[in-house]
PLY file of the C-alpha trace (Angstrom):
ply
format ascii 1.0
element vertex 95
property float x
property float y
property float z
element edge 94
property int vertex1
property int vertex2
end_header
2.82 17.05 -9.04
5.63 14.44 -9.16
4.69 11.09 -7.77
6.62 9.31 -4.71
6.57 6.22 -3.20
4.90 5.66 0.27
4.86 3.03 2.98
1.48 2.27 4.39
1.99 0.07 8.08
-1.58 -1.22 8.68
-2.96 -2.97 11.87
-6.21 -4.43 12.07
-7.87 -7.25 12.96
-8.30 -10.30 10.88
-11.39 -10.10 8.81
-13.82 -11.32 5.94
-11.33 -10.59 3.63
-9.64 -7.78 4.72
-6.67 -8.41 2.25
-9.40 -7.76 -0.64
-10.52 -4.59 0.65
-7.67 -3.15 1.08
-5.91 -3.28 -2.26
-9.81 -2.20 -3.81
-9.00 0.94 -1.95
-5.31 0.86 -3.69
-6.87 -0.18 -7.01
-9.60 2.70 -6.68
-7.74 5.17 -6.36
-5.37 4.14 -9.36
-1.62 3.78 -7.38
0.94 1.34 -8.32
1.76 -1.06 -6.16
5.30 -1.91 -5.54
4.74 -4.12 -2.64
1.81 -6.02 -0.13
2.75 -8.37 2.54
0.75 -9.62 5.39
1.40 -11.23 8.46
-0.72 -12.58 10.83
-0.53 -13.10 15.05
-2.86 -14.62 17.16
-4.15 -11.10 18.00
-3.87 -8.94 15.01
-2.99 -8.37 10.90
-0.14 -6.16 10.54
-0.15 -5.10 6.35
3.16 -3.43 4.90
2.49 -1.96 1.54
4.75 0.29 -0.94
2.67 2.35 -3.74
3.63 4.99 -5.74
1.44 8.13 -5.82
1.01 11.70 -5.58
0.92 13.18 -2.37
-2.50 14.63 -2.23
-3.71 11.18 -2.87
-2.44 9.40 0.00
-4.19 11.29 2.12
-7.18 10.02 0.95
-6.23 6.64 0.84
-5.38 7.04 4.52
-9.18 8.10 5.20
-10.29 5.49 3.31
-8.65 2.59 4.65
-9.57 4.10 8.54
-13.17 3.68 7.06
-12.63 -0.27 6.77
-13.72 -2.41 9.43
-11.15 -4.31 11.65
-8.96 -1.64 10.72
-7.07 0.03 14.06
-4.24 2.09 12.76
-2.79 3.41 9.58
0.77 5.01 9.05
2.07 6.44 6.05
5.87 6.94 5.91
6.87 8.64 2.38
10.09 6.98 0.86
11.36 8.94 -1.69
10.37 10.93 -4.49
10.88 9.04 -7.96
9.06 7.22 -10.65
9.31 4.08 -8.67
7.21 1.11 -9.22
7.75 1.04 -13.05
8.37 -2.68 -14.36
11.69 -2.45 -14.58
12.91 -5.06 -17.27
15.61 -7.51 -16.33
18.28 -7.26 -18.40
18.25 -10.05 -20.68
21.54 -11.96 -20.85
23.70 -11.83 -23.90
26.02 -14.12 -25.13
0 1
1 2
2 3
3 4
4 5
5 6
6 7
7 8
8 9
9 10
10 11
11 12
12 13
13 14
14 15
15 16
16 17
17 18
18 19
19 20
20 21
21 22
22 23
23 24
24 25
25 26
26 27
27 28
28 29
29 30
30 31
31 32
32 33
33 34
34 35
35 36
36 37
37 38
38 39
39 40
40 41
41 42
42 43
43 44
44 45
45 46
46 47
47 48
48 49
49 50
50 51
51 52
52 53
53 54
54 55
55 56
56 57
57 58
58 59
59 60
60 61
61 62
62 63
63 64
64 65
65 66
66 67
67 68
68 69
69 70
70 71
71 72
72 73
73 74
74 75
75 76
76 77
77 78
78 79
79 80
80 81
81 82
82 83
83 84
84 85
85 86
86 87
87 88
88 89
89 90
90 91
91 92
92 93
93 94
């Protein structure tokens, strides 16, 4: 099964680390991810993240991070299919 790279949206409320809980669920599952970014309102946490993984497996990581506390909603949108997320080297300059 070829891997693709998903957007997760998550709203929750601001908890005892909530950041740290989510990527354990990321890093326990084994995904790469591409990107995390947070930002925070006087009411809520709203978490963007970009992994790579197969497709079975983000439907677990969807159940998973329902099962946190704080946590209101989840959305996954899938991106595109690819081996995204690899460290891509910068070209180094020549000359």
């Amino acid at each position: 099964m070829q891997a693709m790279t998903w957007t997760l949206y998550i709203v929750a409320v601001e908890g005892h680390r909530l950041y740290s809980r989510i990527l354990q669920v990321l890093e326990g599952q084994r995904v790469c991810v591409c990107a995390f970014s947070g930002e925070t309102s006087a009411t809520r946490v709203c978490v963007t993240v970009t992994i790579t993984s197969e497709e079975d497996r983000i439907y677990r990581i969807e159940a998973l991070l329902h099962r946190l506390e704080n946590i209101h909603s989840v959305a996954v949108l899938p991106n595109h299919k690819s081996p995204a997320c690899d460290a891509r080297n910068p070209k180094t300059p020549t000359g």
